[in-house]
C-alpha positions as CSV (number, residue, x, y, z in Angstrom):
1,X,5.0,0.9,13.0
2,X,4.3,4.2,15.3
3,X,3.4,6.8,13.7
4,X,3.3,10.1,15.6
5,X,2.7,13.9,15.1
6,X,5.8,15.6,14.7
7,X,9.6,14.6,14.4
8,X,10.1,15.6,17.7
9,X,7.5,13.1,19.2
10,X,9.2,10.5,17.0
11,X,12.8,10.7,18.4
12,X,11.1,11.5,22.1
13,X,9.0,8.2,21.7
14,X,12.2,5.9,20.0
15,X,14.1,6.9,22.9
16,X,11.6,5.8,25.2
17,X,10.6,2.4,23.5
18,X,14.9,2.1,23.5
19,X,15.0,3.0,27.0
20,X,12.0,0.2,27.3
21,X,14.2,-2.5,25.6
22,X,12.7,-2.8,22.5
23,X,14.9,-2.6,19.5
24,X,13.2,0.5,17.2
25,X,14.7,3.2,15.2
26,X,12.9,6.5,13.9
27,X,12.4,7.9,10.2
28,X,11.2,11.4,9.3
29,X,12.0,14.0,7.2
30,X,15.7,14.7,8.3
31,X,16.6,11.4,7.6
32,X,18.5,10.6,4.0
33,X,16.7,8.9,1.5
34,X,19.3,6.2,1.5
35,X,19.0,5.6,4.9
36,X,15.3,5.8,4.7
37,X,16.1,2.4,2.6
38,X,18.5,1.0,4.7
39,X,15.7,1.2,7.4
40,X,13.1,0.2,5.8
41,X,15.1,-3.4,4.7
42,X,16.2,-4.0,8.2
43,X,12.8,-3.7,9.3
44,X,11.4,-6.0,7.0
45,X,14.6,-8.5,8.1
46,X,13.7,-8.2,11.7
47,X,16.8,-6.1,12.7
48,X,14.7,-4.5,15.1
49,X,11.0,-4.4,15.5
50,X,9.4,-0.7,15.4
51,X,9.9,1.8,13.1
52,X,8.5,5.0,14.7
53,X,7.6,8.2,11.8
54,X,5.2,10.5,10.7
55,X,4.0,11.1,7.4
56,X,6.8,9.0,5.7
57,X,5.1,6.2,7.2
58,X,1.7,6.8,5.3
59,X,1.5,6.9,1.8
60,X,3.1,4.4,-0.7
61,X,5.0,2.4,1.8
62,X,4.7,-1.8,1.3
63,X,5.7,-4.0,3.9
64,X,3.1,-6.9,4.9
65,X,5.5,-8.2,7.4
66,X,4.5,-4.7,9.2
67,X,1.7,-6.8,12.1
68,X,0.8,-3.5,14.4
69,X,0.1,0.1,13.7
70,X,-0.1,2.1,16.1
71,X,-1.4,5.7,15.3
72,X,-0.7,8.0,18.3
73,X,-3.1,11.4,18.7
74,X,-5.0,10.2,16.0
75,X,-8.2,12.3,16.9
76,X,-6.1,15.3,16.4
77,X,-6.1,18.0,13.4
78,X,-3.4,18.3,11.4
79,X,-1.5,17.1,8.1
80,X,-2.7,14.0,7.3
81,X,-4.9,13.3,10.0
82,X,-7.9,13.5,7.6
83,X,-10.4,10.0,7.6
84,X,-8.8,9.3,4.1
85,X,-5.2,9.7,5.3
86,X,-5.6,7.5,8.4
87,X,-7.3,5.0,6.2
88,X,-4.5,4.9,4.0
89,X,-2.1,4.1,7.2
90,X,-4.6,1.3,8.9
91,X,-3.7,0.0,5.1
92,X,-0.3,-0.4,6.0
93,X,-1.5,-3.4,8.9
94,X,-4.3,-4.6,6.4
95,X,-2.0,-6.1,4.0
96,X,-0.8,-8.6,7.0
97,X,-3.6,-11.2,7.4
98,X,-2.9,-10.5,11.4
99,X,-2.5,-7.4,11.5
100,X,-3.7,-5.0,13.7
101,X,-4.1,-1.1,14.2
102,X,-4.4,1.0,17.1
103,X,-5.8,4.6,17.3
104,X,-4.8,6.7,20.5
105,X,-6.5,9.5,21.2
106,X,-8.1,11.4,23.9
């Protein structure tokens, strides 16, 4: 999972990683709840392997299989960039046994 700054940032970056040939998908705000699902099950199936988001990624979100977090601009101000709040997204790695988290920032 990548999680980013801005919706913008998160189609700009799937695109890239696509272009890259990885298989990834985006999830923000814009995207229906019941698709929000539908992601969020093919993930955990392995139907591709990064889900790149912002704050949809963060809070309340389950899925051990999830082995990398990567938190881009992370040294950055803004909604839910507080300790606490990126703390609650390294979670989403901790509950793999392997997982890891990576903070980008300048």
């Amino acid at each position: 999972m990548v999680t980013t700054l801005t919706k913008r940032m998160a189609e700009d970056l799937t695109e890239y990683l696509h272009e890259a040939g990885l298989k990834v998908r985006y999830m923000h705000s814009d995207v229906e709840t019941l698709e929000r699902i539908e992601l969020i099950r093919e993930l955990r199936l392995g139907v591709y392997d990064v889900l790149v988001g912002i704050n949809l990624l963060r809070e309340g979100l389950d899925i051990p299989e999830c082995g990398l977090v990567a938190i881009l601009d992370a040294d950055k101000e803004g909604f839910l960039r507080s300790e606490t709040s990126l703390i609650q997204t390294i979670g989403r790695a901790a509950r793999n046994v392997e997982g890891r988290v990576i903070l980008y920032a300048d």
